[in-house]
C-alpha positions as CSV (number, residue, x, y, z in Angstrom):
1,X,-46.1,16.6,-70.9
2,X,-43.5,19.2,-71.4
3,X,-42.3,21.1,-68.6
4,X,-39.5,23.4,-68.4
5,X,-36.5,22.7,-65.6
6,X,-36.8,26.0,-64.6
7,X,-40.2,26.3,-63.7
8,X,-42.0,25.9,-60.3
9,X,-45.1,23.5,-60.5
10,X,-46.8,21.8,-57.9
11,X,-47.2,18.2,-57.1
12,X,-50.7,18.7,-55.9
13,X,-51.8,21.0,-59.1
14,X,-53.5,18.5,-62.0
15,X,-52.1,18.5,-65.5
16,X,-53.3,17.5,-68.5
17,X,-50.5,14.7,-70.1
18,X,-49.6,17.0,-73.0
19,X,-49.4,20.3,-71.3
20,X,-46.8,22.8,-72.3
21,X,-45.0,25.0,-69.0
22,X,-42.2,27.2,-69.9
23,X,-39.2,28.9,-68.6
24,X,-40.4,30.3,-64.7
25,X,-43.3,29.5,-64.9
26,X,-45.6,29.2,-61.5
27,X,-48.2,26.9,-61.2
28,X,-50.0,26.9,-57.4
29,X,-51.4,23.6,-55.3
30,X,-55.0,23.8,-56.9
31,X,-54.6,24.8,-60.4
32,X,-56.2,22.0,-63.3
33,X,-55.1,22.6,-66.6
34,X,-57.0,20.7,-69.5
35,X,-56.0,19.0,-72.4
36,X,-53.7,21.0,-75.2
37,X,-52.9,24.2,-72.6
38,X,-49.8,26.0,-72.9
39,X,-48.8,28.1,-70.4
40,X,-45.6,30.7,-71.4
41,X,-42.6,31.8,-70.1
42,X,-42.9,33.6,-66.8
43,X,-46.6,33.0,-66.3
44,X,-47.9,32.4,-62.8
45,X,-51.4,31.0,-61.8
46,X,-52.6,29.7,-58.7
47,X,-55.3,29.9,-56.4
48,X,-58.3,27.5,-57.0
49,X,-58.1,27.8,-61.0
50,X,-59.5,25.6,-63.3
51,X,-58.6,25.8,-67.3
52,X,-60.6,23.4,-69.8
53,X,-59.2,22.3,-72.8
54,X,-56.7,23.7,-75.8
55,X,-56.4,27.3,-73.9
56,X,-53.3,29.6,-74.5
57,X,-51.9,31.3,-71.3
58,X,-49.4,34.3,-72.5
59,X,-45.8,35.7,-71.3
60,X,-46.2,37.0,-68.0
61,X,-49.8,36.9,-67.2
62,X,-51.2,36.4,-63.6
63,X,-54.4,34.5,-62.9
64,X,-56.3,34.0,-60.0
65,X,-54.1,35.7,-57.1
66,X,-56.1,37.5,-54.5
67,X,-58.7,40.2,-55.8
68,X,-58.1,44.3,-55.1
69,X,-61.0,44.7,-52.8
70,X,-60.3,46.1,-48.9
71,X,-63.1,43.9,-47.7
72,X,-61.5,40.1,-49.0
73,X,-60.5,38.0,-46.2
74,X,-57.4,35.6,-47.0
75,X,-59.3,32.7,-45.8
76,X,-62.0,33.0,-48.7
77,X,-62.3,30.0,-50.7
78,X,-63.1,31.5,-54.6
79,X,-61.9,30.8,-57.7
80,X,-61.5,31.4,-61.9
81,X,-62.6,29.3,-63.8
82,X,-61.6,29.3,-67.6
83,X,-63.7,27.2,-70.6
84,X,-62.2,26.1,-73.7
85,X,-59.7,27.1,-76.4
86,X,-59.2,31.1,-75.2
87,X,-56.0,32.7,-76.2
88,X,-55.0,35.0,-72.9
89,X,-51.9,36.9,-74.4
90,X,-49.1,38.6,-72.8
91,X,-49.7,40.1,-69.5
92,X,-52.9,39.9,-69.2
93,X,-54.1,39.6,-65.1
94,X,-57.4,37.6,-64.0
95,X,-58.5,38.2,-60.1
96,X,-60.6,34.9,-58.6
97,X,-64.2,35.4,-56.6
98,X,-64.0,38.2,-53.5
99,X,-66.9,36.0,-51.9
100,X,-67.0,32.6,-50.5
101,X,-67.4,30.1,-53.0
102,X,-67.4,33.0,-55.8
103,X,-65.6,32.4,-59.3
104,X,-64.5,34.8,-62.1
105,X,-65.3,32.8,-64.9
106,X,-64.6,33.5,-68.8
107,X,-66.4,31.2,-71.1
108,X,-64.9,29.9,-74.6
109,X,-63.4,31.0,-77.5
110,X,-62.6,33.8,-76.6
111,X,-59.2,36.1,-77.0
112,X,-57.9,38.3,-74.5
113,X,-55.1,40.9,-75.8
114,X,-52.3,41.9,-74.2
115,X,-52.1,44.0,-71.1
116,X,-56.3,42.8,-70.2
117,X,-57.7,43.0,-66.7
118,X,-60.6,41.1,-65.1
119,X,-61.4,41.9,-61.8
120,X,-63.1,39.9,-59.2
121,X,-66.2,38.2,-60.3
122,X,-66.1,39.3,-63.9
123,X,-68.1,37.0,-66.0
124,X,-67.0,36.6,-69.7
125,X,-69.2,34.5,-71.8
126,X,-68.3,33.0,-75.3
127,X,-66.1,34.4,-78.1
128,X,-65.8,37.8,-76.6
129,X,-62.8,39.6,-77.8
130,X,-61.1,42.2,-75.5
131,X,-58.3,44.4,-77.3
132,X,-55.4,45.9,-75.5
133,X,-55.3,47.3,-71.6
134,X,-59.2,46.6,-71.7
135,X,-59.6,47.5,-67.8
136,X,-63.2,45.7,-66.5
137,X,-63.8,46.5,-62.5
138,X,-65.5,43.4,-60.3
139,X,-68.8,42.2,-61.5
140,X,-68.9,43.6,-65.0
141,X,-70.4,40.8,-67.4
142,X,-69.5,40.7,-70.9
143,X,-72.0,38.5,-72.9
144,X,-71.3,36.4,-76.3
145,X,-70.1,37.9,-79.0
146,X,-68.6,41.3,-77.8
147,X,-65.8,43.2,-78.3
148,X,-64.5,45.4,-76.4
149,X,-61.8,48.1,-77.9
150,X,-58.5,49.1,-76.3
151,X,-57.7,51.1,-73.7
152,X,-61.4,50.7,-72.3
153,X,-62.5,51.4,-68.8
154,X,-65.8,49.3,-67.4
155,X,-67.1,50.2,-64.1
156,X,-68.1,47.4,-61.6
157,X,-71.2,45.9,-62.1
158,X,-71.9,47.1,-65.7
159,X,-73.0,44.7,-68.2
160,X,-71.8,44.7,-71.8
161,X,-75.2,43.0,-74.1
162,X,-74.6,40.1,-76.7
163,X,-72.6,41.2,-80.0
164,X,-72.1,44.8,-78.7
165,X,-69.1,46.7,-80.1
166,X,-67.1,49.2,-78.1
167,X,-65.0,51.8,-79.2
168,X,-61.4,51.7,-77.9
169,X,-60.0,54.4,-75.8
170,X,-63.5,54.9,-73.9
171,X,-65.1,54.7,-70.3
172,X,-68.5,53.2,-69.3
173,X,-70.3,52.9,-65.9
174,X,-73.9,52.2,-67.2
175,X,-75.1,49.1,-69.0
176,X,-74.1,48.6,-72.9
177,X,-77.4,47.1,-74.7
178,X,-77.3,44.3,-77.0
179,X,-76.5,44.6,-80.6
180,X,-75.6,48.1,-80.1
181,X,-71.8,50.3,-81.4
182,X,-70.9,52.8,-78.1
183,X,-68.1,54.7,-79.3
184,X,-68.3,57.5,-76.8
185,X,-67.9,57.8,-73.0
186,X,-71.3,56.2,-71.8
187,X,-73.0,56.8,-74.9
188,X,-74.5,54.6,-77.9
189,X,-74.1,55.4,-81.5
190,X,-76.4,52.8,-83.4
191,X,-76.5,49.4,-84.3
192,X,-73.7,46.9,-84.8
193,X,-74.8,46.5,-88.4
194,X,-71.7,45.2,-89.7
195,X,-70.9,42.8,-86.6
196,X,-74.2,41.2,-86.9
197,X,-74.0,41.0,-90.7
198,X,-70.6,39.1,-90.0
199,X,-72.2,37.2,-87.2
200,X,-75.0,35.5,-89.8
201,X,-77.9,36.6,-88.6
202,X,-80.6,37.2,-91.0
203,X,-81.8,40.6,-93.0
204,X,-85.3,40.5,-90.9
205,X,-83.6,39.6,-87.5
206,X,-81.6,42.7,-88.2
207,X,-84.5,44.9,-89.2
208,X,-86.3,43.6,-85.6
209,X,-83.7,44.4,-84.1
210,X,-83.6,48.0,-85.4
211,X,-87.1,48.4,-84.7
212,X,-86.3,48.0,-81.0
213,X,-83.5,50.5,-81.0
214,X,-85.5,52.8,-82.2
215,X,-88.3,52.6,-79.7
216,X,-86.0,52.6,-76.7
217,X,-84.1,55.2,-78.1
218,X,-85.7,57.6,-81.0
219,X,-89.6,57.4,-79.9
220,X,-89.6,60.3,-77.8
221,X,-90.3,57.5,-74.5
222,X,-88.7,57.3,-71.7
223,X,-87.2,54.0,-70.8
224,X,-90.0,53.0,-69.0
225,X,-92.5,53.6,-71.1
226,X,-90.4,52.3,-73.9
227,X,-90.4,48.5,-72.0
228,X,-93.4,49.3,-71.2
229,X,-95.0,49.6,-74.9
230,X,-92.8,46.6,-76.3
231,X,-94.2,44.2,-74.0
232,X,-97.8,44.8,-75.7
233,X,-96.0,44.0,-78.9
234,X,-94.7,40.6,-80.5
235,X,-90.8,40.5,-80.9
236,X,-88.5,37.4,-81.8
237,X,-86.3,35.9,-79.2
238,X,-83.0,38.4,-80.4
239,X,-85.4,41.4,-79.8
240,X,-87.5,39.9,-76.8
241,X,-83.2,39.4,-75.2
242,X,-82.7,43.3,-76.2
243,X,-85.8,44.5,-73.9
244,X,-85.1,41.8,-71.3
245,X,-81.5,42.6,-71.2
246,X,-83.0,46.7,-70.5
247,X,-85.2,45.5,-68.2
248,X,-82.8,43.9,-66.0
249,X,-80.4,46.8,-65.7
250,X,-79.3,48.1,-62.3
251,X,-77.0,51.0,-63.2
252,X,-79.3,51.9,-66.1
253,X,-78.4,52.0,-69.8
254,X,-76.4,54.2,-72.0
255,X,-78.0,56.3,-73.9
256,X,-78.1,56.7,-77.8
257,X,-76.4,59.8,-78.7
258,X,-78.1,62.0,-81.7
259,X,-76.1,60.6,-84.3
260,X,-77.0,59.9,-88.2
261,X,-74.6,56.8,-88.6
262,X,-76.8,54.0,-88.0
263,X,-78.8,52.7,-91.4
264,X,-80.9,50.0,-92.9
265,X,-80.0,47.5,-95.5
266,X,-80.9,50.5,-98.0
267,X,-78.7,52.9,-96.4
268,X,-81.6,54.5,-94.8
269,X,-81.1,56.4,-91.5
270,X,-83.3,54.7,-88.5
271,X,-83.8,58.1,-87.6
């Protein structure tokens, strides 16, 4: 274990035996850090924190001090806890659980950039990449495969869907569907043709996929009736997630703007 003389680390905190802690560095009384972390210069976590294995902790970051909500009492119990080999660069600021026995949790693999925020019971799931000053209020969820641009706003309780893309420099307070590119202020573009290309997901997955987009968004339906027609249909389990994800929104879903971008594998507009 290699631990700087000039940082501050608690006998009670648990330590993997080849942890890295550098120069004034902070490490609270119920912190566990996993096998292969390093934590940087001028770092501070505490609260009830728990990183797994191989993850990077950045210059200056801050994770899991008391959430920005006016109704948190300093006696909750709550936590963060953080998978496996994530890269959390400079700066970036996780808040743990505003609830009794609540968690902010981000999964694995995944790469926070510099200047990132996740409030209070955000949930992060795997290999979701946020870019620069991402901003996500309490209770947004961000699931696999995501990425989020810079400078992006997310108000509480949105969701982000599976391999979404975001546009950096943006704002969103409404629910981002699976699969899709939003590249305007609460609004969808298309499909994240290239993303799931990258991703390896197959030519017909794809077209399903852009068979449901354009039901829920170019059929003339309304949302409603959209759901309502592709549960009389048969989808595969990536479209079947796309109408499930719709179905369970609370704050309702972006939109599809009236774009021509999106197109098929011939270079054929959905619309």
């Amino acid at each position: 274990m290699k631990i700087h003389p000039t940082a501050i680390v608690s006998p009670k905190a648990v330590l993997a035996d080849d942890v890295e802690i550098g120069p004034g560095v902070i490490i609270g009384d119920e912190v566990t850090l996993g096998a292969g972390c390093v934590v940087q210069a001028h770092a501070i976590i505490e609260g009830k924190t728990t990183l797994g294995t191989g993850n990077l902790v950045g210059y200056g970051s801050i994770i899991g001090t008391e959430p920005q909500d006016f109704a948190f009492k300093k006696e909750t119990v709550s936590e963060v806890r953080i998978g496996n080999g994530n890269t959390l660069r400079e700066y970036v600021t996780i808040h743990r659980g505003t609830k009794e026995g609540s968690a902010t949790e981000v999964g694995d693999g995944c790469y926070l950039m510099v200047g990132s925020h996740l409030g209070h019971n955000v949930r992060i799931a795997n290999r979701v990449i946020i870019a620069n000053a991402c901003h996500l209020a309490g209770y947004v969820e961000v699931q696999e495969g995501a990425v989020l641009g810079g400078g992006t706003v997310f108000h509480q309780f949105m969701r982000v869907g599976r391999q979404a893309m975001v546009r950096g420099g943006t704002r969103f307070g409404k629910d981002i569907v699976p699969y899709a590119m939003a590249d305007a202020d609460n609004f969808l573009s298309g499909i994240n043709v290239i993303g799931l290309r990258r991703s390896g997901m197959k030519a017909e997955t794809r077209q399903e996929i852009r068979r449901a987009f354009k039901l829920l968004f170019r059929s003339g339906l309304n949302v409603s009736q959209a759901v309502e027609q592709a549960a009389t249909m048969e989808w595969g389990p990536e479209a079947t997630a796309f109408f499930d994800f719709v179905r369970e929104s609370k704050r309702g879903i972006c939109p599809a703007n009236q774009r021509k971008g999106d197109r098929d594998e011939g270079g054929e507009s959905i619309d």
